[in-house]
C-alpha positions as CSV (number, residue, x, y, z in Angstrom):
1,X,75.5,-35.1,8.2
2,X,75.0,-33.0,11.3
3,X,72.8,-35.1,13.6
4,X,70.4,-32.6,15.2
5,X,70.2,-30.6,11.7
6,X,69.1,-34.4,10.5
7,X,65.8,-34.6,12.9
8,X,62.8,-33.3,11.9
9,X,60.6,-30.9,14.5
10,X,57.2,-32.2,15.0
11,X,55.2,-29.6,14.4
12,X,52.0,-29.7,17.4
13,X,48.6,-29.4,16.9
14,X,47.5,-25.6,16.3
15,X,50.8,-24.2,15.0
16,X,51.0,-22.9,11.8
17,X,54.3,-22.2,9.7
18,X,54.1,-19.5,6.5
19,X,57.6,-19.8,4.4
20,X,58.7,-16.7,2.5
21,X,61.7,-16.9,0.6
22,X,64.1,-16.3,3.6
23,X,61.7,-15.7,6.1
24,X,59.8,-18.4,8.0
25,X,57.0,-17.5,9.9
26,X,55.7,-19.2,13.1
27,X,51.5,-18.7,14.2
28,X,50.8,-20.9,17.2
29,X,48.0,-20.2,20.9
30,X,51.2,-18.2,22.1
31,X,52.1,-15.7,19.8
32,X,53.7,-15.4,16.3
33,X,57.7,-15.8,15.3
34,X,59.6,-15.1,12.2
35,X,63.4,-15.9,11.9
36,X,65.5,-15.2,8.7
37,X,67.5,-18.1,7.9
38,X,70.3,-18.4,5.1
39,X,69.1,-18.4,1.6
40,X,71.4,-21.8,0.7
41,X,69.9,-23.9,3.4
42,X,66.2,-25.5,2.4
43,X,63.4,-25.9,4.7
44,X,60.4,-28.2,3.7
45,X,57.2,-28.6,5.6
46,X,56.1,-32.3,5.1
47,X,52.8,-33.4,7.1
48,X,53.6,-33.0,10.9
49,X,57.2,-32.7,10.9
50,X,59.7,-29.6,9.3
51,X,62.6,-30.7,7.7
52,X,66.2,-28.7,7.0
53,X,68.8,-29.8,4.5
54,X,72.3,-28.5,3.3
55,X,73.2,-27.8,-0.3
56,X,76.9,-29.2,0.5
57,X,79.1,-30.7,3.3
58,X,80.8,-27.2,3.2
59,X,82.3,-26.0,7.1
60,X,79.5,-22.9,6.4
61,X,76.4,-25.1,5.5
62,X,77.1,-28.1,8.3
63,X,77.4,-25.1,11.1
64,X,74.5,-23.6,9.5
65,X,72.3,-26.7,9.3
66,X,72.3,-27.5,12.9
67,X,72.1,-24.1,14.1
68,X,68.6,-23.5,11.9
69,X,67.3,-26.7,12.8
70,X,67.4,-25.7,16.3
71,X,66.4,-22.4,15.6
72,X,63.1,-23.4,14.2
73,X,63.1,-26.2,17.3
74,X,62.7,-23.3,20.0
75,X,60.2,-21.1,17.5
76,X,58.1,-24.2,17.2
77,X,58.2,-24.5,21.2
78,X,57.9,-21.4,22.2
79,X,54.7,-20.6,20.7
80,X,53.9,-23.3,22.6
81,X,54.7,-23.1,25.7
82,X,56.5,-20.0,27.2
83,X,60.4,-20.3,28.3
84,X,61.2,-18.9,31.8
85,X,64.6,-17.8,33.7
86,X,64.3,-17.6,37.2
87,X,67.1,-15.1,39.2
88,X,68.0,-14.5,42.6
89,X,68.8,-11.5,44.3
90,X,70.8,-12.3,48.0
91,X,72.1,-9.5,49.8
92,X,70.8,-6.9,52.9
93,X,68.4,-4.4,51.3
94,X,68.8,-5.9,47.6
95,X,65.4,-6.2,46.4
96,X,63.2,-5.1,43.4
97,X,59.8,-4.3,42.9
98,X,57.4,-3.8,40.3
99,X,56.1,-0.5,39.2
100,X,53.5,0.2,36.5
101,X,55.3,-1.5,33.5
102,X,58.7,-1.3,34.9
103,X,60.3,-3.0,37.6
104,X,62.8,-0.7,39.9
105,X,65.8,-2.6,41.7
106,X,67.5,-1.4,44.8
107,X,70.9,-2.8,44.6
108,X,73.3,-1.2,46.7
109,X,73.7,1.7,45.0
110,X,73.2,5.4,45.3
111,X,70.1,5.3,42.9
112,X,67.5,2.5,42.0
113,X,67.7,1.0,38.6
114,X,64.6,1.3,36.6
115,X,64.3,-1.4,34.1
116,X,61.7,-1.4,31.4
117,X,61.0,-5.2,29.7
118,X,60.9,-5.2,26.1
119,X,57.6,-6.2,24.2
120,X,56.6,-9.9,24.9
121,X,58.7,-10.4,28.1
122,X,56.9,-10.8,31.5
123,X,58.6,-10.2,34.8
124,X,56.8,-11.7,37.7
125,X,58.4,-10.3,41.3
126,X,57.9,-13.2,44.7
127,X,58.7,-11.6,47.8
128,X,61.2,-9.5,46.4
129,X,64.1,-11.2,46.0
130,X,63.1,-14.1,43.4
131,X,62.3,-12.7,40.2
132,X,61.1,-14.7,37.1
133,X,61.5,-13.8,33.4
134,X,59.1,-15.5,30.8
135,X,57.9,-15.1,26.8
136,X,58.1,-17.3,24.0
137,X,61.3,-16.2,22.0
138,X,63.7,-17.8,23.9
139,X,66.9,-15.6,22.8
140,X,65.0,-12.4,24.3
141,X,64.0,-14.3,27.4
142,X,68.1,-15.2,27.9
143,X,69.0,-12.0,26.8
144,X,66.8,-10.2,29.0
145,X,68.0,-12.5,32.1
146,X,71.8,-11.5,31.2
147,X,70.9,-8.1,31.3
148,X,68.8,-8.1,34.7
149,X,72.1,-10.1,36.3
150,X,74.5,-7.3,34.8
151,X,73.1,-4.9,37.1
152,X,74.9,-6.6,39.7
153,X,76.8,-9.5,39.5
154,X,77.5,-12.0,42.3
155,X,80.4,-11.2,44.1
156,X,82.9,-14.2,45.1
157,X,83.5,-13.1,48.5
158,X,80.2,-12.7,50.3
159,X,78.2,-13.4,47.1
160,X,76.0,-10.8,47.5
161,X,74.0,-9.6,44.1
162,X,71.9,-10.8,41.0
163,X,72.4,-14.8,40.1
164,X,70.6,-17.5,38.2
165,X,68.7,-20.0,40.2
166,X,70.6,-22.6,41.4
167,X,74.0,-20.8,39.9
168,X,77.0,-21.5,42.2
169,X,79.2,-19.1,43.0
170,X,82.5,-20.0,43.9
171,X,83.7,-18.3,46.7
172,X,87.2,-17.0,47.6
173,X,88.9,-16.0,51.2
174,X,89.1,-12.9,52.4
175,X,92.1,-11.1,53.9
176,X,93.7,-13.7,56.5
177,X,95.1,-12.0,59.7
178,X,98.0,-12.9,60.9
C-alpha cells in the first residue's frame, strides 16, 4: 500500500467537497477547485477526513493512488491558505514593475517583457527586484514561477538574471589569463 495514498486529508472547518463521477469539486473562504481524477481510483468523504483507495496493487493504480491523494492534499490547502513563490531578480538595470494588470520586466534586452498573469495569480513587486507569486492552485502558482524565471535564467558566471529565493547558483570561472 502506498503510504501517503493510505492517509486521509483532514478536511478544515468551512471547506466543502462536491464529487461528480470523475470530478471532485473543492468550495472553501479562498476560492473553488475541481480536479479530474481516474475513474478506477475511489474517493470517499467520511466525517472530517477524505479518503482514496486502489482497485488493485497494479504499477498504474499504486502510482495513481499517491499522486491523487496528494492532489486532493494541495486542493484542500489551497483554498485554505494561498501558496506563494518568491523570485529574485540580481543584475544592473534588471528590474520589473507593475503596470495595470501586467507586470513589464527590463531584463537586459533590447525590449521589455510584458507579462500578463493568468486568472487567480497575484504578483506582488518590492522594490523591484523581489517579486512574489501567490493563488491557491498550487500547480499554476509553480508554473507561473517557471515561466517568470524563463525570461532569464541565472547565469553561472556572474549570475546575473531571474532565480528562486534562496536558489544557489553554482558559479564557474571565467577565462584565466596567463
Amino acid at each position: 500500500m502506498s503510504r501517503i495514498g493510505k492517509e486521509p486529508i483532514e478536511i478544515p472547518q468551512g471547506v466543502e467537497i462536491e464529487i461528480q463521477e470523475n470530478r471532485i469539486q473543492i468550495k472553501g473562504p479562498k476560492g473553488t477547485l475541481s480536479q479530474e481524477i481516474h475513474p478506477s481510483l475511489t474517493v470517499t468523504v467520511t466525517e472530517g477526513s477524505i479518503a482514496v483507495t486502489r482497485p488493485s496493487d497494479t504499477p498504474l493504480h499504486r502510482s495513481l493512488h499517491g499522486l491523487t491523494r496528494t492532489l486532493l492534499a494541495n486542493m484542500v490547502e489551497g483554498v485554505t491558505k494561498t501558496f506563494q513563490k518568491q523570485l529574485e531578480i540580481t543584475g544592473v538595470g534588471y528590474r520589473a514593475e507593475q503596470q495595470d494588470n501586467a507586470v513589464v520586466f527590463q531584463l537586459g534586452y533590447s525590449h521589455p517583457i510584458v507579462f500578463r498573469p493568468p486568472e487567480g495569480i497575484t504578483i506582488t513587486i518590492e522594490k523591484g527586484t523581489r517579486l512574489s507569486i501567490s493563488g491557491i492552485d498550487k500547480q499554476m502558482v509553480g508554473q507561473v514561477a517557471a515561466k517568470i524565471r524563463s525570461f532569464r535564467p541565472p547565469d553561472p558566471y556572474k549570475a546575473k538574471g531571474i532565480k528562486y529565493e534562496g536558489e544557489y547558483i553554482r558559479r564557474k570561472a571565467g577565462k584565466a589569463a596567463i
